[in-house]
N, C-alpha and C positions, 0 to 999 in steps of 0.2 A: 471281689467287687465286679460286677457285671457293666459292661459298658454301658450302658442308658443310666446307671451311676455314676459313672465314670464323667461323661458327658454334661450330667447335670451339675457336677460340683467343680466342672473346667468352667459351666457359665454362671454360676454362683460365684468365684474366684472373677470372672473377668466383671462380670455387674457390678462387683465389689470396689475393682479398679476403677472403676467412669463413675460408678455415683463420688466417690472421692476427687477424680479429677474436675466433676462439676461442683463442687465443693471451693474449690479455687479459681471458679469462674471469672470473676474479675480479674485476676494478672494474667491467667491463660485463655482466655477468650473463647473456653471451650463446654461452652453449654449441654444439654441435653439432647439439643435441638442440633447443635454441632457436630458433638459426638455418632449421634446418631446416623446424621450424615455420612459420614465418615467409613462407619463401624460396619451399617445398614448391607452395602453392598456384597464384604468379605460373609461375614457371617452369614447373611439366606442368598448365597449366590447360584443363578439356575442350571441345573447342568449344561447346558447349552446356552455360550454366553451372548450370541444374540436374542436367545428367547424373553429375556424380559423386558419390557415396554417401562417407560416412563411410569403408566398408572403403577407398576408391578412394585416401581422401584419404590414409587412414595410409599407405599403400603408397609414394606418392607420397615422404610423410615421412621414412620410412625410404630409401628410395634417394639423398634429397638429403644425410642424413645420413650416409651410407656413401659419395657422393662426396665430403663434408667432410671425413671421417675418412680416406680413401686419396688424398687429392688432396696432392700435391709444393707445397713452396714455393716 
C-alpha cells in the first residue's frame, strides 16, 4: 500500500470519527462547525507557524467542515 493510500484511509477513518461525534451533538456540544474548529488547524497546519493569517485559517475551517458534512459513515 502506497502512502497517498495510506493517508487517504487515515482521513476516511478520522471523517468517520467526527461525523459520528456530530451525531451526538446535542449532549456534546460538538457540531461540525465545532469540530471543524478544532480539527482545522492540526490537520492543514502551514509549515511556518506564523505564516497563516486569520483569512488562511477560516478557509481551512470551512473545508474541514464540508469534509464533516459530505463524509459517508
Amino acid at each position: 500500500m502506497c502512502v497517498l493510500q495510506v493517508n487517504r484511509e487515515c482521513l476516511r477513518y478520522l471523517l468517520g470519527f467526527l461525523v459520528r461525534e456530530t451525531q451526538c451533538s446535542e449532549h456534546n456540544k460538538m457540531s461540525a462547525d465545532n469540530l471543524a474548529i478544532v480539527f482545522a488547524p492540526t490537520l492543514l497546519r502551514a509549515e511556518v507557524s506564523d505564516e497563516i493569517s486569520m483569512f488562511d485559517l477560516q478557509n481551512c475551517i470551512t473545508l474541514i467542515r464540508l469534509l464533516i458534512d459530505q463524509a459517508e459513515t
